[in-house]
NUMAR-995166 format. One line per 5 residues: number of its first residue (from 1); for each residue x, y, z of N, C-alpha, C. Coordinates in steps of 0.02 Angstrom, whole numbers, m for minus. Atoms other than C-alpha are relative to their C-alpha. Example, Ala and Ser with C-alpha at 12.3 -4.5 7.8 and 13.67 -1.06 7.14 Angstrom:
2
1) 45/m59/0/615/m225/390/45/60/0 | m42/m59/m3/684/m53/357/m39/55/37
# end
This chain:
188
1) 15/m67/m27/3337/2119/3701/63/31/29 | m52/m44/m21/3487/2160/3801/61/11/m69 | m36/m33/28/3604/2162/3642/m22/74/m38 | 23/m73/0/3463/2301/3582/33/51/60 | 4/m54/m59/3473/2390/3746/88/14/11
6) m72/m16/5/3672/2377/3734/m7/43/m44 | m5/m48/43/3660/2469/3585/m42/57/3 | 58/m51/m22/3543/2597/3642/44/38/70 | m39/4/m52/3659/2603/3789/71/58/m23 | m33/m36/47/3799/2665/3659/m2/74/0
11) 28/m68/24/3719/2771/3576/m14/71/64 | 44/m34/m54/3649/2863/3731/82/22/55 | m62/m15/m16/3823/2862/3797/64/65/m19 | m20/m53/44/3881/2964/3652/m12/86/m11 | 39/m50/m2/3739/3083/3653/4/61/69
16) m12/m45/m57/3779/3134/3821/40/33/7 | m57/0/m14/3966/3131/3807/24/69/m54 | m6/m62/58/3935/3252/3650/m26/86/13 | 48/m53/m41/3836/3390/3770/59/26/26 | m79/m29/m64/4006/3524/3811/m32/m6/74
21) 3/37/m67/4027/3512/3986/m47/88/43 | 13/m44/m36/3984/3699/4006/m79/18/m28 | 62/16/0/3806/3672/3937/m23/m57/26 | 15/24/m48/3793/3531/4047/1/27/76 | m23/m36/m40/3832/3625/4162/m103/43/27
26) 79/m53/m7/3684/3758/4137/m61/m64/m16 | 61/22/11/3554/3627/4084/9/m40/67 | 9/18/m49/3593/3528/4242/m26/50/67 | 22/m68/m42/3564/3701/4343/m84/m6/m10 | 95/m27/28/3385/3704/4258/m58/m48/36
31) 18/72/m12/3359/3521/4297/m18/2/67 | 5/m11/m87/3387/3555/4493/m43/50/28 | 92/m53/m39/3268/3707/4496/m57/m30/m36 | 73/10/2/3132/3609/4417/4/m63/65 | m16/55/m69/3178/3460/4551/m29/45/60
36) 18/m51/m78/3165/3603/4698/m79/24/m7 | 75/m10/17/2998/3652/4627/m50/m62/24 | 50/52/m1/2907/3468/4639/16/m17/93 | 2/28/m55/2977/3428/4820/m21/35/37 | 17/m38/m32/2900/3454/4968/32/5/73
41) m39/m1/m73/2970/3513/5146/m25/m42/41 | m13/54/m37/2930/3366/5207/9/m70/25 | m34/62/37/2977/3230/5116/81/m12/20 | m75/36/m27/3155/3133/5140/16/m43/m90 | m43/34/45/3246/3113/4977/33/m29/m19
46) m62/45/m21/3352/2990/4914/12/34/m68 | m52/m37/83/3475/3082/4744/60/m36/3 | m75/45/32/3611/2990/4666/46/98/15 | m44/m51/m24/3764/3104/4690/18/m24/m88 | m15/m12/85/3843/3133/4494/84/m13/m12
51) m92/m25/11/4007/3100/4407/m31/26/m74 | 16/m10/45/4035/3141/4241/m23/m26/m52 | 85/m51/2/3918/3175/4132/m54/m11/19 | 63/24/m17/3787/3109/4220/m39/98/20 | 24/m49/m36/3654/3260/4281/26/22/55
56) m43/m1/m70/3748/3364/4422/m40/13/39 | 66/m20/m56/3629/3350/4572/34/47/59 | m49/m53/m80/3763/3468/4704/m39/42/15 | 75/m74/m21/3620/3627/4680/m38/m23/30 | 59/42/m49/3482/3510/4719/20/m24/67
61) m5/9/m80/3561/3453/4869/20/32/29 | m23/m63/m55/3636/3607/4925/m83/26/11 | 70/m25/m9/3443/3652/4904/m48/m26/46 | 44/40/m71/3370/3509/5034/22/28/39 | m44/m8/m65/3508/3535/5147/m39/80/3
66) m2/m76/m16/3478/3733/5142/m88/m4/54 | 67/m4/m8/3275/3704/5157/3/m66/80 | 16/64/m37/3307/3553/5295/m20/m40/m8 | 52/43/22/3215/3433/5200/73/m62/3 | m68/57/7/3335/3253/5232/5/m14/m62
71) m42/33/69/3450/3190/5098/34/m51/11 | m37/51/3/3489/3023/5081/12/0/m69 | m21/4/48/3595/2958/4962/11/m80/m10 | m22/69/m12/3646/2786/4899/62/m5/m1 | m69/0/m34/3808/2698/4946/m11/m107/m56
76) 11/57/52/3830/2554/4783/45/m63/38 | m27/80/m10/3863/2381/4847/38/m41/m53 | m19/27/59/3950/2305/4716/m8/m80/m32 | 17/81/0/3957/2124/4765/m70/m5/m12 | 63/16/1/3773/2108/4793/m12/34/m60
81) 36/m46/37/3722/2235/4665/m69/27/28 | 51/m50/m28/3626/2327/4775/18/46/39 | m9/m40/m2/3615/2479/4861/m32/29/72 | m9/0/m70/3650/2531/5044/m23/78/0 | 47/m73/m2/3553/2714/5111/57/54/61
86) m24/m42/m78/3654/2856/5224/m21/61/m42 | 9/m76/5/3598/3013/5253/45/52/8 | m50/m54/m5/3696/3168/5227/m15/54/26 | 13/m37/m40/3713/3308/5327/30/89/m42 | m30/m41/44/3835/3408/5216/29/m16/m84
91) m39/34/33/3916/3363/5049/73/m9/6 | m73/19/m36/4080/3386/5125/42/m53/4 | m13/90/m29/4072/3196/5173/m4/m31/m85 | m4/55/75/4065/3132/4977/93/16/m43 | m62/m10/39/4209/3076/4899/m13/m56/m48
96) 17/41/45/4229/2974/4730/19/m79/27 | 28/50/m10/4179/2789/4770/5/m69/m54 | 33/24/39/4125/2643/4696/m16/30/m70 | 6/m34/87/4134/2677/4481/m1/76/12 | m38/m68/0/4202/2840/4547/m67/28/19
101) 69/m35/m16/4006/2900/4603/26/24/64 | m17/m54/m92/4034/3021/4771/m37/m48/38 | 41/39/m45/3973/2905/4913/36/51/78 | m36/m57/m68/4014/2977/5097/41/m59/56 | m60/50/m8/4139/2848/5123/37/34/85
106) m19/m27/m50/4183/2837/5312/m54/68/49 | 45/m68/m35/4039/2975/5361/m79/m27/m30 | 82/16/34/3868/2856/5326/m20/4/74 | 50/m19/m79/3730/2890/5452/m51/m59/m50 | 82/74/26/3593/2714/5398/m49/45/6
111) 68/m17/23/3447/2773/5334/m51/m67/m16 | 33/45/m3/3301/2663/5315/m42/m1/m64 | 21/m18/51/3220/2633/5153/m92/38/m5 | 69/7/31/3035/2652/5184/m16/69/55 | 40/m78/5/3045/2839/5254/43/62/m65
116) 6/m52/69/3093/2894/5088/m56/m2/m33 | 60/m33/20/2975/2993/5006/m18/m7/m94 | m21/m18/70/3037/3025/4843/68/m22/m26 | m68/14/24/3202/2962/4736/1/37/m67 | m23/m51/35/3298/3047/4625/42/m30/m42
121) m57/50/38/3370/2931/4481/35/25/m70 | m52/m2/75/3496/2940/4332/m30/m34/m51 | 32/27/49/3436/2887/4176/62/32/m71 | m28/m4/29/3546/2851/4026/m61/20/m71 | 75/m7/50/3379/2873/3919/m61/17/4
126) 62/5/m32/3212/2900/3947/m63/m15/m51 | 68/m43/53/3034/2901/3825/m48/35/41 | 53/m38/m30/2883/2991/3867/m66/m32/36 | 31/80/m47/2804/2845/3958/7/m22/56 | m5/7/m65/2908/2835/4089/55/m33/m21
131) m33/52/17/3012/2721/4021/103/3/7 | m82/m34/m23/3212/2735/4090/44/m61/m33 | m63/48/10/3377/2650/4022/58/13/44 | m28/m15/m56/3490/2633/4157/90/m10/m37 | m57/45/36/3677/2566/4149/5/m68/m29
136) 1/70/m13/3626/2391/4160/18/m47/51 | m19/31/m72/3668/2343/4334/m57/m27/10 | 96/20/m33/3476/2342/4386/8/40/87 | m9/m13/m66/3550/2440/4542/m76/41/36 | 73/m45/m29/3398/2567/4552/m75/m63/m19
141) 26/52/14/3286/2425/4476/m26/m44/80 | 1/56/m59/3302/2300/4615/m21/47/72 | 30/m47/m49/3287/2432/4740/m76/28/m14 | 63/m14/10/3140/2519/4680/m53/m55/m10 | 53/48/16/3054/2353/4643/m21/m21/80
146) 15/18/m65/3036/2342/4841/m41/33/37 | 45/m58/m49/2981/2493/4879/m39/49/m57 | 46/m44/34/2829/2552/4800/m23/64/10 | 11/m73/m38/2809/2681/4907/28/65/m32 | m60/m61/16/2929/2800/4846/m31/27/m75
151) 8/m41/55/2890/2925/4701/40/m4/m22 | m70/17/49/3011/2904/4554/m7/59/m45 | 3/m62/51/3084/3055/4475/83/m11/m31 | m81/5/43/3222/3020/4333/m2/42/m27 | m23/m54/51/3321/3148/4261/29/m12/m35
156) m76/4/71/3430/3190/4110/m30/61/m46 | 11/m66/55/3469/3312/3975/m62/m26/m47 | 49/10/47/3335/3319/3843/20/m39/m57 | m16/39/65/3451/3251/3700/m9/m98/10 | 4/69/2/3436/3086/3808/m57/m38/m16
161) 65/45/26/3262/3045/3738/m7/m22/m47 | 1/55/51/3199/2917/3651/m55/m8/m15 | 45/13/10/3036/2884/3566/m33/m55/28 | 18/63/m48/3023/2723/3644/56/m38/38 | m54/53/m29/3129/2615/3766/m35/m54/20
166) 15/67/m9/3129/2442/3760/m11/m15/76 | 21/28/m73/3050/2385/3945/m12/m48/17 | 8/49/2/3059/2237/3993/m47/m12/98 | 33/m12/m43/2936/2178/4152/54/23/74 | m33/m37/m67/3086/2221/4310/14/40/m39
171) m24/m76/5/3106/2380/4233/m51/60/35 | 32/m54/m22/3043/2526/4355/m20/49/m45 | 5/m65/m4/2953/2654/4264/m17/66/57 | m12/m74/m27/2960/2830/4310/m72/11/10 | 40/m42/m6/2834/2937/4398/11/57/m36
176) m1/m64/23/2886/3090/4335/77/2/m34 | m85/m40/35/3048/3144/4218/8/64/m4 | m7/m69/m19/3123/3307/4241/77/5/m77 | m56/m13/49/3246/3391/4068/3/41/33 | m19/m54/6/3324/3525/4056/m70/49/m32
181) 48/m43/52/3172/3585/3939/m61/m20/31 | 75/7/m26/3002/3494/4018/4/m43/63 | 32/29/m55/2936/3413/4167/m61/m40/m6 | 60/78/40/2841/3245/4109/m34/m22/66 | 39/38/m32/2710/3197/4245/m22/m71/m9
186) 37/67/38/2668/3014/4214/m45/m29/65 | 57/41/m66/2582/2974/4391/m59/28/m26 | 83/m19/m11/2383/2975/4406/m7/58/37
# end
């Protein structure tokens, strides 16, 4: 399975990397107003912060911050492979990190995992199932497998779908996926 999911991994790598930067650009814009649409003012988010080309979440979180709704973010452990919580106040405080991801390096405020509401994950893939391909760390994985609590909303451009992704049982599916083009509900 994982040399499949390597190659799926690839591929999905390509597909993204082939999206100019200035229609990533606008389909990530689209991505963040359907995001601002599903949350509510009074929930406590946790959003990956973006390099390139991942989805750029900066709108969406200029959009908590604006509305007051908290924004945590994660802060990648590397050794452990897991994934430490501070809340942000501004984006000001992020600088490139860990595999170059913005963390707020020097400016973390601890956050606690179990008053997040909702998370906000990266997805190198997705199907219409729920079903996410990550990098292969298991960083959101291992986390989310703790906390059930939390609503799971992965994004990505639309070209990153897949008719099916291979899932194996620690793989988190998704509550909900958000494109550029639809907004997939998969909760009850």
């Amino acid at each position: 399975m994982s040399i499949e999911k390597e190659k799926i991994r690839a591929e999905l790598r390509e597909r993204r990397w082939a999206i100019p930067a200035s229609l990533r650009e606008t389909k990530s814009r689209k991505i963040c107003r359907h995001l601002a649409d599903v949350v509510e003012e009074d929930e406590t988010v946790l959003v990956y912060c973006a390099k390139e080309p991942e989805v750029e979440t900066c709108w969406f979180i200029d959009h908590l911050l604006e509305e007051e709704i908290d924004v945590v973010v994660p802060v990648i452990e590397k050794e452990e492979i897991s994934l430490r919580l501070s809340y942000i106040r501004t984006r000001d405080v992020l600088s490139p990190s860990t595999f170059q991801v913005p963390e707020p390096v020097g400016w973390e405020i601890p956050a606690e995992s179990d008053t997040i509401t909702t998370a906000v994950i990266p997805m190198l893939g997705f199907d219409r199932n729920g079903g996410r391909i990550g990098y292969g760390a298991g960083y959101y994985d291992r986390f989310l497998s703790e906390q059930t609590h939390i609503r799971t909303i992965g994004i990505a451009y639309s070209q990153q779908e897949l008719p099916s992704i291979p899932v194996q049982k620690h793989d988190i599916r998704m509550d909900m996926i958000i494109t550029d083009e639809s907004v997939i509900s998969l909760s009850p």
